[in-house]
Structures are given as structure tokens and as C-alpha cells.
C-alpha positions as CSV (number, residue, x, y, z in Angstrom):
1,X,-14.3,-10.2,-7.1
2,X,-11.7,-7.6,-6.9
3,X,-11.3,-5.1,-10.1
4,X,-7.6,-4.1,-8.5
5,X,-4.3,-5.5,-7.8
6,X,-2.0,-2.4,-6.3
7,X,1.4,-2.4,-5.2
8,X,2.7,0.2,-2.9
9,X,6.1,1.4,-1.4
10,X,5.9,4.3,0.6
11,X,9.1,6.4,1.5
12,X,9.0,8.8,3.8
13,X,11.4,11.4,4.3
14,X,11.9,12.5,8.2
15,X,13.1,15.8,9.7
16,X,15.9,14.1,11.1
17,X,16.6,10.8,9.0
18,X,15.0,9.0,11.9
19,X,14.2,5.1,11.5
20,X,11.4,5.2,9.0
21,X,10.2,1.3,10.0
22,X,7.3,3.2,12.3
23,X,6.1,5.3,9.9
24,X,6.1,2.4,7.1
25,X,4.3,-0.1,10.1
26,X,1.7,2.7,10.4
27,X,1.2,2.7,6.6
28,X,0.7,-0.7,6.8
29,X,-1.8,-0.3,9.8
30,X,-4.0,1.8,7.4
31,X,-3.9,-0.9,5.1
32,X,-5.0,-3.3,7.9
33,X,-7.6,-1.4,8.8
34,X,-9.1,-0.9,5.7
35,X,-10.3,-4.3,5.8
36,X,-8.8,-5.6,2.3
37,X,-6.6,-8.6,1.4
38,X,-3.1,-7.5,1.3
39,X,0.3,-9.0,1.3
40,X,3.2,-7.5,2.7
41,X,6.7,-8.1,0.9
42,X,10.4,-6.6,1.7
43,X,9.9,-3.9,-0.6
44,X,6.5,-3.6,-0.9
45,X,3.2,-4.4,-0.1
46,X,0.3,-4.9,-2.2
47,X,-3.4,-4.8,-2.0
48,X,-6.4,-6.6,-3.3
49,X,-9.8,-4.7,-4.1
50,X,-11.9,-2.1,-6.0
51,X,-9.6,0.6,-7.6
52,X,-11.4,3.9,-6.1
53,X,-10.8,2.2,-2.5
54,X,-7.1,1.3,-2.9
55,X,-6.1,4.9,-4.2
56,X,-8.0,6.1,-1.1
57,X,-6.1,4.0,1.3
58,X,-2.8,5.4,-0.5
59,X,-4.2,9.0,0.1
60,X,-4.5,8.2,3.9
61,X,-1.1,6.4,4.0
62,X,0.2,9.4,2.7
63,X,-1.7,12.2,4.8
64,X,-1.0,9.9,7.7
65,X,3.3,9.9,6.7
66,X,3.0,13.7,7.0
67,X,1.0,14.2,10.5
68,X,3.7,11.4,12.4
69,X,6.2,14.6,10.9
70,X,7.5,13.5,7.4
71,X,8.2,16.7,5.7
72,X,7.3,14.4,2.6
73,X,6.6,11.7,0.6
74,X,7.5,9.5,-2.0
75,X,5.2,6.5,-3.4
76,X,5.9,4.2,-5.6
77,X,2.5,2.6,-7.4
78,X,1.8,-0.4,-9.7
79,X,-1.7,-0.6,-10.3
80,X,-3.4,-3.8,-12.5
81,X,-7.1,-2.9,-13.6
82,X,-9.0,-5.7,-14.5
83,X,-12.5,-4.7,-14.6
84,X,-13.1,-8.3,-15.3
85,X,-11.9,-9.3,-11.9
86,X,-8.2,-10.1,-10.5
87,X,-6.8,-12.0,-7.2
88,X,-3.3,-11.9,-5.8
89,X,-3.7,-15.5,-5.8
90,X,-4.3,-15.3,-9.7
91,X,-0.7,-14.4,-10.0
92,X,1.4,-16.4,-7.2
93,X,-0.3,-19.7,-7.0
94,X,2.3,-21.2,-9.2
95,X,4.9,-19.9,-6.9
96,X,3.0,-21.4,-3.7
């Protein structure tokens, strides 16, 4: 079981104040890719797993923001450690 519940909104700032929604869908790609259970909301998106390998995915979302040409970043974070284990499901099957 998961140790990790993160939450992420990533904001990046373009050289032109472009449309950001390609840069945010390539954040979410990373996620995708990654291979862990995730949810995408309107204003965020959160991830299921083991702490070490959700901050990593954030670092990639990041580096990845800056080589599509965002001169930088902002990310917002909301982290819930449980070393005893935690599912997304834990906290929204009532709501289901």
C-alpha cells in the first residue's frame, strides 16, 4: 500500500502568456507515465504512492515546464504521509 497521498498544481509562467493547458497536459503526461494512481481535478491533480517517487515526478514536471520554455515555475504541494498506508479511495469513497 501506498505511504503518500500528493496533490499538485503546477503554474507555469510563459515568455509570452501563451495558453498554459499544454504545458499543464504535459505535466500530467509525466504523471501518466510514471505508472502511479492519480486523479486529475479542475485545480489539481493528485497522486497515489511512495513519497520519494511522487517528489520525483514533481521534479520532472518541473524540469520538463522549463525545457517546453517556461521562464518558471510555481507549485503548489499538499503532501499526506502515512507510513502506515493511505489510498485516494480512503478519502472520497463516501463522496462516490
Amino acid at each position: 500500500m501506498a505511504n503518500s497521498l500528493i496533490s499538485v498544481q503546477i503554474i507555469p509562467k510563459t515568455k509570452t502568456y501563451e495558453d498554459v493547458i499544454p504545458f499543464v497536459d504535459a505535466a500530467i503526461k509525466i504523471i501518466d507515465d510514471a505508472g502511479v494512481k492519480y486523479e486529475v481535478h479542475p485545480l489539481e491533480t493528485t497522486m497515489e504512492g511512495e513519497l520519494s517517487e511522487l517528489l520525483d515526478i514533481i521534479r520532472v514536471m518541473n524540469e520538463k515546464m522549463i525545457e517546453l520554455g517556461s521562464v518558471n515555475v510555481i507549485t503548489q504541494v499538499k503532501i499526506l504521509y502515512q507510513p502506515s498506508g493511505i489510498e485516494l479511495s480512503t478519502l472520497t469513497e463516501k463522496y462516490r
